[in-house]
N, C-alpha and C positions, 0 to 999 in steps of 0.2 A: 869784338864788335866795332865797325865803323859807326861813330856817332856823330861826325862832321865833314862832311867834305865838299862843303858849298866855297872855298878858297881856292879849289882846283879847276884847271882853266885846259883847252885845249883836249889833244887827245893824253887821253891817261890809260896807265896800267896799273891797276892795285896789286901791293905783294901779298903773296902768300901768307895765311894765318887766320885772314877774314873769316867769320863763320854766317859774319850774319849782320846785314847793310841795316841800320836802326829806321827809323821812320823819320821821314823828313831830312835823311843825312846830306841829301845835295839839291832841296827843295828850294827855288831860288826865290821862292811868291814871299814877298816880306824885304827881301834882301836884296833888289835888283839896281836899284840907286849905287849899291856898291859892286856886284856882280857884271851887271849888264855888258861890261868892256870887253872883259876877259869870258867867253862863254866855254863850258864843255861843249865840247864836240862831239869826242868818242868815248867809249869806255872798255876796258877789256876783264875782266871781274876773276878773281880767282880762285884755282880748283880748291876745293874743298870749303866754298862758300853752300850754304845751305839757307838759306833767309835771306828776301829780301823787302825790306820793312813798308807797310802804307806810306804813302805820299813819298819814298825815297829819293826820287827824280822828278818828281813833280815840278812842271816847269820849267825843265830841264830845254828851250825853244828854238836851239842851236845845236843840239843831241842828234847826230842822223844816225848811229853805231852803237850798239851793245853788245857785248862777245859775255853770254850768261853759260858758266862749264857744267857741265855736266856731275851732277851731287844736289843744285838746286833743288826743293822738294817746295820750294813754296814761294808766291808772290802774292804779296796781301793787296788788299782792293788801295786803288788809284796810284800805283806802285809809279806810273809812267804818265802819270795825270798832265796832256798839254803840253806835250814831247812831239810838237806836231809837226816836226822834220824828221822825227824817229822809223827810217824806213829799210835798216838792216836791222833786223835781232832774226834768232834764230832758236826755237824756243828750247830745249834740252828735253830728254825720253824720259828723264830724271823727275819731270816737272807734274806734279799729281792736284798740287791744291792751288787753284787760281781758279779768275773768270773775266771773262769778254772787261768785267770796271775795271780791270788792273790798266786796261790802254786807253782809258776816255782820253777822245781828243787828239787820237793820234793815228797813221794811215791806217796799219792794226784791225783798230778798232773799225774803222769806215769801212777798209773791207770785210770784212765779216759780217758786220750787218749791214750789208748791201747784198750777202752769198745766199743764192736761195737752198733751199734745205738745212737740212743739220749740219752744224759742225762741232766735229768730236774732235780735239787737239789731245793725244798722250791719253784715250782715256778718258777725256774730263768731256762733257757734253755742255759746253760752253753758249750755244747759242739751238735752239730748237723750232720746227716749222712743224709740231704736234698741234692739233688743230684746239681751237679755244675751249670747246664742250664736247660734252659725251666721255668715254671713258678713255683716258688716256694712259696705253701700254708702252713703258720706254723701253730702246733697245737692249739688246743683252752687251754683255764684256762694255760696261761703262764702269770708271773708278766711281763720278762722283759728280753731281749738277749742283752748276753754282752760277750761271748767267742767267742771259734775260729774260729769261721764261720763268725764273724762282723768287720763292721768299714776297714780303708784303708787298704789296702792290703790281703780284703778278697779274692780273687782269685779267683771270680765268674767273668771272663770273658762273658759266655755263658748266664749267666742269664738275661732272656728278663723282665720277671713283676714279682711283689712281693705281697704277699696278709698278712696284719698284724693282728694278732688275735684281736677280741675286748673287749680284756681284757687289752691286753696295753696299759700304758701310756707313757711310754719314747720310743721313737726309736731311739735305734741305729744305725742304715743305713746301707746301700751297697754304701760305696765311689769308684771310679775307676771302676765304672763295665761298660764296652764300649757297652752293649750291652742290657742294662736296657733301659725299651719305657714306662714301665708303672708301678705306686705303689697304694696299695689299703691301705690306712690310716684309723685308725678307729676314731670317735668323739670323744673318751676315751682317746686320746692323748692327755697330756698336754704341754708334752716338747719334741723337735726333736735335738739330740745333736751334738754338732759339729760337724762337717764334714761329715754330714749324707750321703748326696748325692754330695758331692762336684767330680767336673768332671766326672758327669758321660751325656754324652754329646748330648747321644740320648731321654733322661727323659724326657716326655712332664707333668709335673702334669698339670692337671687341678681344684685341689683345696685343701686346708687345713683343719683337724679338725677341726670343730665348737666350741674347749672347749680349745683350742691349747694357752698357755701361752708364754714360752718361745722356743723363734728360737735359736738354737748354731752357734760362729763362721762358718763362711762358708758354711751353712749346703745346700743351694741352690746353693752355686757357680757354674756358667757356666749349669745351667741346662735350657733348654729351656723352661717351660712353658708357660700354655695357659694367653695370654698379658689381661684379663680380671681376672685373679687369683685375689680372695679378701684376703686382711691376714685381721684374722680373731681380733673382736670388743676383744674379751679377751687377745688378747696379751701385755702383762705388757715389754717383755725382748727381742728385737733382737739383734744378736751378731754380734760384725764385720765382714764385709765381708758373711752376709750373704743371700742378693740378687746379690752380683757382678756377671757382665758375663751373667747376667740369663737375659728371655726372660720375667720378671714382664713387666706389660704395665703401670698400677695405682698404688698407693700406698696411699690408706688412711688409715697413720698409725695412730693405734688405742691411744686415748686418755690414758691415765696411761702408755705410753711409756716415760721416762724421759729422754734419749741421742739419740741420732741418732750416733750410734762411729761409728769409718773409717772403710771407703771403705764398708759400708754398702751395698750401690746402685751400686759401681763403675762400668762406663760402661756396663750396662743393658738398656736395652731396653726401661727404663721410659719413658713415654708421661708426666706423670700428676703426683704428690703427692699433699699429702694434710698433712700439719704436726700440730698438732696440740698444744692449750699453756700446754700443760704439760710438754713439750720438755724444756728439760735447755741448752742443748749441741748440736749442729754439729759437728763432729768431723772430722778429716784428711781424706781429699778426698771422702766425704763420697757421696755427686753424682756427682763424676769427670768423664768426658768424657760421661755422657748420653745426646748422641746428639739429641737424639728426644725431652728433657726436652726444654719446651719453657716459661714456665712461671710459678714461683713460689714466694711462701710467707713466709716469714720467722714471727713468733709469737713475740711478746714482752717477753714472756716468756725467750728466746734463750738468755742468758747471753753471752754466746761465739760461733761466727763461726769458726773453725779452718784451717787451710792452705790447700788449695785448694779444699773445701768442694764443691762447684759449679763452677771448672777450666774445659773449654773444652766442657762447654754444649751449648752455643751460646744461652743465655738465650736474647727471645725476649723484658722480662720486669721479672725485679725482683724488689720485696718489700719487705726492711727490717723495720719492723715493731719498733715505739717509745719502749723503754725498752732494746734493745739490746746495751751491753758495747763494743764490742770488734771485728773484722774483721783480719783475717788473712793473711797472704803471698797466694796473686793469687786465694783467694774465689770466686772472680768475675770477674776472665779473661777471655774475649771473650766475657762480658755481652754487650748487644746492649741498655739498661734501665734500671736504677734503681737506687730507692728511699731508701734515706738515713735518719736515725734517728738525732734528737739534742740529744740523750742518750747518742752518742756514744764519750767515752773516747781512745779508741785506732782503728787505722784502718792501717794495716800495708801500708807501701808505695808502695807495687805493686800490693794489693788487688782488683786494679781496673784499667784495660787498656787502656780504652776509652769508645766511646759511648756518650747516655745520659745521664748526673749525676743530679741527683736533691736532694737537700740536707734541711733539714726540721730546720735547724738553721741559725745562723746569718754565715754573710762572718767570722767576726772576731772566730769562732769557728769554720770554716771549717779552716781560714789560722792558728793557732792554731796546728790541727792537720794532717795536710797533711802533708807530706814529701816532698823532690825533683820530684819525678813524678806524684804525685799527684796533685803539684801545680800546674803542666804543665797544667791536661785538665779543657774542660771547665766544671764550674758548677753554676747550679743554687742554689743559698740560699734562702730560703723563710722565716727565721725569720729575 
């Protein structure tokens, strides 16, 4: 990995071995008091280069050349940010993951969004002239939409439903759109990326790709769907925060999921989950406030529940399962029952309010590890 090459002056050729240009490597904004004499010019970048990092030439103002070979698979956004002499590059077949931000500021970028219609570079549907409302069908044989038409503050107020080619696998979403009811996902999706659909309020899905791996941060937040919604058996990744607010009913989350992190569930409509032992982690708040949630299991597997992971669900009976170490600030306030492990090495002092406590160890390792309000309630010790 090149992780510095703002010293380099003129036209340059990098040797071979580079895999992958870091972010900021020849970003000269910060650095031009000492740069500004000697500028880049050119660049010639070398094969077997696969990455090249946000902001990497940012600023780059002297830059007319970029020779990017062919194995390139990706340019992370503002890659060429202000490269505004930058008017040889030539982009490689190679190139799948980019968008119209990787050239703010540079001709690139001006022309293109000066071009009327769509434009699809390699596959990638970079810039779109799909009309603001009504239902909008994208074309077929697209890899993947990542420019000015995606993601928050697309400015599709009007748009009621979305139909996604089935050729994609990532979706980028329509976040904030008040006026989305419906979206057509294809089985071909593996990943839906953060904040796909977050607030958009009127969304009803009623179901997930079948082939669907990883969920992004927030990507469901606050969206209503149908309370029998399955997520589907191949999901390995959900992000935080990304059933909060929504109208999920179940959640058996799939086995090869390893954390449950915050505000996953928060204040969503759950009735039911089902978590399984491949889970190592709960994490903060992660079903706080789901007042319909009445009874849940916690796996041996769970090393740590974290502060306030089930505060505010009025849980009728929770089971924490032998094997679990650790209990956090207000995990189980408001619970009305629940079973407690002899595993357990820490359990914070307000992790539990009251209720019925039954505790799977001796008295002398509950008094041990209580606190001041913990001593206070009643529990039962069974070793």
């Amino acid at each position: 990995m090149l992780i510095d090459g703002c010293f380099l002056s003129g036209d340059v050729v990098l040797p071979e071995g580079i895999k992958e240009i870091a972010n900021g490597s020849f970003d000269k904004y910060g650095f031009e008091h000492i740069y500004d004499e000697e500028p880049l010019t050119s660049i010639i970048l070398p094969s077997g280069l696969e990455t090249i990092g946000s902001l990497a030439f940012s600023q780059c103002k002297e830059l007319t050349k970029v020779v990017i070979p062919e194995g390139v698979t990706k340019i992370e956004s503002s890659a060429f940010n202000y490269c505004e002499k930058l008017t040889d590059i030539t982009l490689p077949e190679s190139l799948k993951d980019f968008s119209i931000y990787s050239f703010q500021k540079t001709p690139l970028y001006e022309t293109i969004i000066n071009t009327e219609g769509d434009v699809i570079i390699n596959g990638v549907l970079i810039k779109t002239d799909i009309p603001d409302s009504g239902e909008i069908v994208f074309p077929d044989n697209l890899e993947f939409g990542a420019g000015i038409a995606f993601g928050a503050g697309a400015s599709r107020e009007d748009v009621s439903s979305v139909v996604f080619p089935d050729s994609w696998k990532t979706i980028p979403g329509f976040a904030y759109c008040s006026s989305l009811k419906s979206v057509t996902i294809p089985d071909s999706v593996i990943s839906i990326k953060d904040d796909a659909f977050v607030n958009d309020p009127n969304l009803v899905l009623t179901s997930l790709p079948a082939n669907l791996k990883y969920i992004g941060e927030n990507a469901f937040k606050g969206v209503i769907m149908s309370a029998d919604i399955a997520i589907p058996a191949s999901v390995r990744r959900i992000g935080a925060g990304a059933f909060a607010e929504s109208g999920i009913g179940t959640a058996d989350i799939p086995a090869g999921v390893t954390r449950i992190l915050d505000s996953t569930f928060e204040a969503s409509a759950l009735e039911k989950v089902t978590i399984p032992d491949t889970v190592l982690y709960i994490g903060n708040n992660a079903f706080k406030d789901c007042v319909y949630l009445k009874d849940v299991t916690v796996p041996g597997s769970v090393y740590a529940i974290a502060d306030s992971a089930f505060e505010g669900c009025e849980l009728d009976n929770a089971v924490v399962s032998e094997g679990v170490l650790s209990i956090g600030a207000n995990a189980f306030a408001s619970c009305k029952s629940i079973s407690l492990p002899a595993s357990l090495t820490f359990i914070d002092d307000t992790a539990i309010t009251g209720g019925q406590i039954t505790f799977a160890g001796t008295q002398e390792q509950w008094n041990a590890l209580a606190g001041e309000n913990l001593s206070k309630l009643s529990v039962t010790c069974m070793g």
